[in-house]
C-alpha positions as CSV (number, residue, x, y, z in Angstrom):
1,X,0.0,0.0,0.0
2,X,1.3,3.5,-1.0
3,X,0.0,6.6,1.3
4,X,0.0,9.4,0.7
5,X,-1.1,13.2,2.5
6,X,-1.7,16.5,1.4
7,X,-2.6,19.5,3.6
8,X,-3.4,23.1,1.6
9,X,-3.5,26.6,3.0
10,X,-7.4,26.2,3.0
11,X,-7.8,24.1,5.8
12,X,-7.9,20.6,4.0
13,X,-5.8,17.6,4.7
14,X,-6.2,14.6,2.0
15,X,-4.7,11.0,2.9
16,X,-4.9,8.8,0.1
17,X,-3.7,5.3,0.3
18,X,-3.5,3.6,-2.7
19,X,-3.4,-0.5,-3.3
20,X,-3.9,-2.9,-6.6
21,X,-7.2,-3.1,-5.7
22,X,-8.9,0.3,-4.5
23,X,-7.9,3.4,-4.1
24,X,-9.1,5.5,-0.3
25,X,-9.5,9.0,0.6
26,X,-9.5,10.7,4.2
27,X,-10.5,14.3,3.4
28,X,-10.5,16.4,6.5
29,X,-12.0,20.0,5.9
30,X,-11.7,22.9,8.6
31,X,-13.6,25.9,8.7
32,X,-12.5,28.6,11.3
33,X,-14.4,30.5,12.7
34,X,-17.7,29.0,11.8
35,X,-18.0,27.5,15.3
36,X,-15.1,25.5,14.5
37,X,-16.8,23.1,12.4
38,X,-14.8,19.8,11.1
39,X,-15.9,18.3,7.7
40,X,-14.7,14.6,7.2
41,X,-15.3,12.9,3.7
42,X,-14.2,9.4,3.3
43,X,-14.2,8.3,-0.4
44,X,-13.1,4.8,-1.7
45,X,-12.9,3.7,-5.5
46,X,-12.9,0.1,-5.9
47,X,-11.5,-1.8,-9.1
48,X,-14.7,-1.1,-11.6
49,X,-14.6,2.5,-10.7
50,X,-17.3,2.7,-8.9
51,X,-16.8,5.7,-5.9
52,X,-18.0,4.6,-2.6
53,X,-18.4,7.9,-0.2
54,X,-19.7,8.8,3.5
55,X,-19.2,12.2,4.9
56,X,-20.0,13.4,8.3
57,X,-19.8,17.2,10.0
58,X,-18.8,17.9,13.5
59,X,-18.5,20.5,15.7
60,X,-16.1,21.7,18.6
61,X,-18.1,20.1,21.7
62,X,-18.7,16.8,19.8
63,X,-15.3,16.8,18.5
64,X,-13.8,17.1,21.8
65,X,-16.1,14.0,23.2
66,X,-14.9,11.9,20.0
67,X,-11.3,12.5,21.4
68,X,-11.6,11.9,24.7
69,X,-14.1,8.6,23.6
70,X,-10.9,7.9,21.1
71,X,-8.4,8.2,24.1
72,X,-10.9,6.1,25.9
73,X,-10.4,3.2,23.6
74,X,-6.6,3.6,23.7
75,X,-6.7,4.8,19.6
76,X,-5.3,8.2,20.1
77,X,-2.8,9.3,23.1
């Protein structure tokens, strides 16, 4: 598997990791200042193109309880 990651001025990160079979996206979208909402965009592409995708938007207060339910779980330190 190859990965890769991309972050832009714009507040977006992009890990991609690529395989023989499919190819995955993490997109991670910030927007400051609009009550520090998190966009997070998952997008796979399997071998017969098609484009599997899920997205999800969280703010501040529920991102801080997915971090501490993360560190919880002993996934994140």
């Amino acid at each position: 598997m190859q990965s890769t990651f991309h972050a832009s001025d714009s507040g977006q990160a992009v890990i991609r990791n690529t395989t023989a079979i499919d190819n995955e996206q993490l997109v991670v979208t910030l927007h400051p200042g609009n009550d520090s909402m998190v966009d997070i965009q998952i997008k796979e592409e399997v071998s017969d193109g098609e484009l599997v995708s899920n997205s999800i938007s969280i703010n501040q207060p529920n991102m801080q309880k997915l971090v501490a339910w993360l560190r919880d779980q002993g996934v994140v330190d």
